[in-house]
N, C-alpha and C positions, 0 to 999 in steps of 0.2 A: 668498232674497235680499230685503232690505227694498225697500220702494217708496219712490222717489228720486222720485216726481211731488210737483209743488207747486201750489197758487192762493194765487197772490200776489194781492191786490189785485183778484181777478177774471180774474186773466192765467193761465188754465194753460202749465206748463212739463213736460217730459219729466225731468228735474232743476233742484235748481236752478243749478247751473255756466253762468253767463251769460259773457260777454266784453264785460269795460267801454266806455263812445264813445270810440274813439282809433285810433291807428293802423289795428290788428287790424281793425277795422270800417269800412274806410272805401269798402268796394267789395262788391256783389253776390260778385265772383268769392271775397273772402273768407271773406265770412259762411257763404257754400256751402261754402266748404270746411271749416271750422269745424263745422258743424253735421255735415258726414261722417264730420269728426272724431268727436263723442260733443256738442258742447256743447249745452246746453238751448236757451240764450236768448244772443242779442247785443244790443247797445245801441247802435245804429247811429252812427256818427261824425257828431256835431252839425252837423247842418242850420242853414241860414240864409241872408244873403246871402254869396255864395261871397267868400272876401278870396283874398289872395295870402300866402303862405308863404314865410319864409324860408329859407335856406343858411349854414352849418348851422344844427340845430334841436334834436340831443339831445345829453346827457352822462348820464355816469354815477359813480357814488362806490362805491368796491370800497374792502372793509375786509378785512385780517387776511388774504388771499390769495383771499375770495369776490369774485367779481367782480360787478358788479351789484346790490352790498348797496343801494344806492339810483338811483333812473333821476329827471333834470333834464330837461326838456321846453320849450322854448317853440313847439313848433305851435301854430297855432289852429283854427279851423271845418273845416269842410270849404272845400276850395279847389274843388270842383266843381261845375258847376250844378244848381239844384235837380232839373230836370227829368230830369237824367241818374239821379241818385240817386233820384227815386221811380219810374223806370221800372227798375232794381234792386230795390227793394225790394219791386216790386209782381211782380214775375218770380220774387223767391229766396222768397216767400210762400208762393207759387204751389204752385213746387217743393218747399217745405217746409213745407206746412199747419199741421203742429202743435208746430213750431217757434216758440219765443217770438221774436217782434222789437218790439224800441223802439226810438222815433224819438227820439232827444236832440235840441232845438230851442231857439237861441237866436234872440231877436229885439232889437231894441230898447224901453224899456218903456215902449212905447205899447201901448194898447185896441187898433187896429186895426191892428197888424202883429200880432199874435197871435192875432187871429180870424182871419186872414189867412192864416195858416203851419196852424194849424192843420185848416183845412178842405182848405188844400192836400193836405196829407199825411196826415189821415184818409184818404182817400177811396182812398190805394192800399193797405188792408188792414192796417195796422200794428195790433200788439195793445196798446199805451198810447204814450204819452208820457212820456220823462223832461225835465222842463223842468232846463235847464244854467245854476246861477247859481253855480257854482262857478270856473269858470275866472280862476285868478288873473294871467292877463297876456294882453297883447294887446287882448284883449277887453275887459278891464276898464278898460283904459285909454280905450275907445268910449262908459262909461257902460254894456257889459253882463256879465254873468259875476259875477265875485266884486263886483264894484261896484254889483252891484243886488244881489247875496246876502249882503251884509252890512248891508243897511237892512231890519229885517222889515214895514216898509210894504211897500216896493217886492216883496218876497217875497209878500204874499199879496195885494196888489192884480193883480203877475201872473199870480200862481197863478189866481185868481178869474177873468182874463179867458182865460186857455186854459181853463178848468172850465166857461164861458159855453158855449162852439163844442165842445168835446170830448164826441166818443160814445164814450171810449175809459176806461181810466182814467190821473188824471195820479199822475205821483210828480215829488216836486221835488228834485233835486240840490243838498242843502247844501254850501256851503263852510267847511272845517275852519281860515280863517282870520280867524276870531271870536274874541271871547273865551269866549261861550257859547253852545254851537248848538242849546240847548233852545229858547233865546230865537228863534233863524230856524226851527225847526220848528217851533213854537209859531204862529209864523206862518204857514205853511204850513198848520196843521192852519182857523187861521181862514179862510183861502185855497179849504178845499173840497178840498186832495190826497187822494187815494185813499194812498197811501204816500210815503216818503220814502229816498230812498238818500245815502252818504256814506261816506266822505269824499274831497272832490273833491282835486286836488293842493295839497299846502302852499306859499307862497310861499320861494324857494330860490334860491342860486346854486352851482354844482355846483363851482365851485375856481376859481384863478389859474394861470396859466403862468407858473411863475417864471421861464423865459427871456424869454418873449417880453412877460411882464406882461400879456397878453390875457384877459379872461375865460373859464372854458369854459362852452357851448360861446361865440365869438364870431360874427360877421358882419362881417368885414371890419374886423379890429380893432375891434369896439365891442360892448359886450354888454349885455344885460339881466336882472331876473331871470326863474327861468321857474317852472315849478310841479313840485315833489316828491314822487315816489309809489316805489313799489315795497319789500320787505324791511321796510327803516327808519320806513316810516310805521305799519308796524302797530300795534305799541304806541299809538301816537295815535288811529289809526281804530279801534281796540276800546273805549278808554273814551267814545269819542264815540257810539257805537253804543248801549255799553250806559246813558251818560246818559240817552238817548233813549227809548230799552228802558224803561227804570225811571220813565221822568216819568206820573205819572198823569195831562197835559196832553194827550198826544201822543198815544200809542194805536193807531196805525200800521201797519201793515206797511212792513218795513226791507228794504232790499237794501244788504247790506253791502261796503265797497269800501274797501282799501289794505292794499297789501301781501299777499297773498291767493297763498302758491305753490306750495299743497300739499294733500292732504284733509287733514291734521291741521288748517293754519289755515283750511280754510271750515269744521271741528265747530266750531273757536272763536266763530268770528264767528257761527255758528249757534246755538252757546250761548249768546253773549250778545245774541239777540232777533233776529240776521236772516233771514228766509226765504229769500231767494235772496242769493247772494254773487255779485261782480262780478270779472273778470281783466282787468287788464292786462298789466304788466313783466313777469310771471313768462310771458306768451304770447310775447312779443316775445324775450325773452331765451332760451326752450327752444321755441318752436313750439306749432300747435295740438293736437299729439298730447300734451302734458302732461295732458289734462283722462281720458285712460283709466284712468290712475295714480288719478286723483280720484277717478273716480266707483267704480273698485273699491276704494279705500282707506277711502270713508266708507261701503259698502256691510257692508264687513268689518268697520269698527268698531260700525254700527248692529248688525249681526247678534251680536257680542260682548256688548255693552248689553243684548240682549233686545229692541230694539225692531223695530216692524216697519213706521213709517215715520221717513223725516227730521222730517216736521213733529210727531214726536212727541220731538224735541228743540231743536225752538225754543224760545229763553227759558227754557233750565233752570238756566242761573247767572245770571240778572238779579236773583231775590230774592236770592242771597249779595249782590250786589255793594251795597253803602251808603255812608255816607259814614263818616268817620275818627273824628268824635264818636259812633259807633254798634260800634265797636271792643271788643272785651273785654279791657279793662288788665290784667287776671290771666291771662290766659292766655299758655303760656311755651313755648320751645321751645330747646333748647340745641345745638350739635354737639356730633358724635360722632365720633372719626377711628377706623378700622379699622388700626392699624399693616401688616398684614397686606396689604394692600392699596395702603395707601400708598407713593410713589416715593419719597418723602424730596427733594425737589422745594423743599420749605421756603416754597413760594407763599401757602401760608395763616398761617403764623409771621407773613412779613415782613408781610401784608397786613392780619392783624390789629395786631401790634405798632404797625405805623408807622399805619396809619390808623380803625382800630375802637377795642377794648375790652381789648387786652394780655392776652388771657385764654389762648394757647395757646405751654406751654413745651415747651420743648425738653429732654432726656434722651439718657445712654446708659445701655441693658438689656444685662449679656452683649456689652457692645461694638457693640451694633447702635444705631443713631440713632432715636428714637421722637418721639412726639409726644403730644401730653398735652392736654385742654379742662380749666381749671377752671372748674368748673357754676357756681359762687357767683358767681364774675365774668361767664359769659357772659350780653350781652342777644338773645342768639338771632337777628344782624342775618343773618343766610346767607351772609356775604361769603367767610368761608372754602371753601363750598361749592360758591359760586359761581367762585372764582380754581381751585379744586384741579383739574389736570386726570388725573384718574386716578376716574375712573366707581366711585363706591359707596365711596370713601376715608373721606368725609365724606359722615356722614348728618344731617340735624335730628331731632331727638329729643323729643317732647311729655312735658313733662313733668305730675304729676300733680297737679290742683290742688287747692292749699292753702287757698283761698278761692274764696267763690262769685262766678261771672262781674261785673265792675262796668263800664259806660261812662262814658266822656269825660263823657256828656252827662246820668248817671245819679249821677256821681260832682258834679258841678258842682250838682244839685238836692236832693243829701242835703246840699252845703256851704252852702245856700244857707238850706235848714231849721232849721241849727245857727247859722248866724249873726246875733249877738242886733239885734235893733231900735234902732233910734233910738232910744226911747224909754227903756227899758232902760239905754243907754249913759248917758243923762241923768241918770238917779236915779242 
């Protein structure tokens, strides 16, 4: 079996399958159990000064009959005293030596509430710190969370005074409601972080009650927004990752987070540059026994691969990933329907017709109903592949090229050679 050990940042972990700050972590008794479970590392539910929580606090957006396609949140901090939580954490250490634990710690951004938290909660054996400037409600609304991690001053003027007091190492929790999060890692990296994890939850409102016209979730007939994570964020938290991955600014170690509910999606995120991946919705929503599934899932696909550890497939699709003027304009790919196979379903006719490229007709063979791609029309969008529900109907087909590879950006500097002077146009 491959070896699932990781050093993050200096942090050994037994895998890396952590469980994000949030619910799942908000108590010694879970973390223990958690960790009996199989999980490597927890990220202990953000510390600070204890607030108060509301009634209710979550929803959720179920799509197409999955339920849970997306999880709404507005809890905040921890609602318990500090003291109570590092004599937890200093106990489930104890018990679990070579267990990863992080402390999430939000303060407000002063110097000296951060030399302050931090010396505190050093001192009962945590293996780093994740500073939490992600939280987009609640918090933010105090001046801390998303509202200090979206100023990259404030991001690594922080960063820099927990790095002052920390014996540990820091990672800093971006938040994914930027416009670009190279720019707050970036900061970060000024800041002195040892790593960086992301993505924190997006700002969200989970639905309306069309009877009652209430928010979900509400409090007392009144609602707010709250923060977005689970299934639906992924797509978001993978390009953000791999931004990161790929900036020759940053350079990092990642611990990767949203969306995250299965070993298939921690090889992704593992592919695109994170060494350790974080759980949340997908714990809350199936337990902590989901992470057995994981760690023999990516065990079995490393041992497929040939490899013989995880971290020999961190960042193996970062150099694919570029940007869109680095694309190769010849290169083609058409469908291909297998009659054979097909339901006669007609989901990819209508959905080309009415909204693609008109490229797929319709026939009858012998009386039987067919389907037909013409190649010359098709721009190989996948949408028919995408719509058809009948596995292997529709295939993409590379076709073989005619011309040698050109980009965006390669095609823009040959037009650029051919086109005459000033001067030239003069005479």
């Amino acid at each position: 079996m491959a070896d699932l050990r990781i050093d993050f940042a200096g942090i050994k972990s037994p895998n890396p399958f952590w469980l994000a700050s949030a619910p799942p972590t908000n108590s010694g008794y879970q973390v223990q159990r958690a960790f009996e479970a199989g999980w490597g590392g927890a990220v202990w539910k953000t510390l600070g000064d204890p607030i108060l929580n509301v009634s209710s606090r979550f929803a959720a957006v179920s799509f197409n009959g999955q339920k849970v396609a997306g999880f709404n949140n507005i809890e905040l901090i921890t609602d318990r005293p500090l003291e109570v939580n590092l004599k937890e954490i200093y106990e489930t250490k104890k018990r679990f030596p070579n267990h990863t634990i992080i402390a999430s710690l939000m303060v407000e951004p002063k110097a000296e509430k951060w030399h302050e938290i931090v010396k505190r909660v050093q001192d009962v054996g945590v293996d780093g710190f994740e500073l939490n400037f992600g939280c987009p409600h609640g918090m933010a609304e105090r001046g801390m969370g998303a509202a200090s991690g979206q100023v990259p001053e404030l991001v690594e003027k922080q960063t820099y005074w927990a790095k002052e007091y920390a014996e540990v190492p820091v990672i800093v929790k971006l938040t994914p409601n930027i416009t670009d999060i190279t720019v707050t890692a970036e900061a970060a990296v000024r800041g002195g972080a040892d790593a960086i994890s992301m993505i924190n939850t997006i700002n969200s409102l989970a639905g309306v009650d069309l009877n009652s016209w209430n928010t979900i979730p509400h409090v007392g007939n009144k609602g707010a927004h709250g923060g977005y994570c689970g299934p639906a964020v992924k797509p978001i938290a993978l390009n953000m990752v791999g931004e990161c991955a790929r900036s020759p600014y940053i350079n990092l170690p990642i611990s990767g987070i949203g969306g995250i509910s299965n070993w298939q999606d921690a090889a992704e995120f593992i592919l695109m540059g994170s060494t350790s991946v974080q759980v949340c919705t997908a714990a809350m929503h199936h337990g902590f026994g989901i992470v057995e599934d994981m760690i023999d899932g990516l065990n079995n696909y490393l041992d497929d691969k040939g490899l013989a550890s995880v971290t020999d497939l961190v960042g193996k699709t970062v150099p694919k990933y570029s940007d869109w003027g680095d694309l190769d304009l010849n290169y083609k790919v058409v469908a291909e329907i297998n009659n054979d196979v097909c339901i006669n379903c007609n989901k990819c006719h209508i959905a080309c017709e009415d909204t693609s490229h008109q490229c797929i007709d319709l026939y009858t063979e012998d009386g039987r109903p067919m389907l037909k791609v013409r190649e010359e029309d098709c721009v190989g969008c996948n949408l028919c592949s995408i719509v058809c529900p009948a596995e292997g109907a529709i295939t993409m087909k590379e076709l073989i090229p005619t011309q040698p590879p050109m980009t965006w950006n390669e095609r823009q500097t040959l037009i650029a050679g051919f086109a005459p002077s000033s001067s030239s146009i003069a005479r």
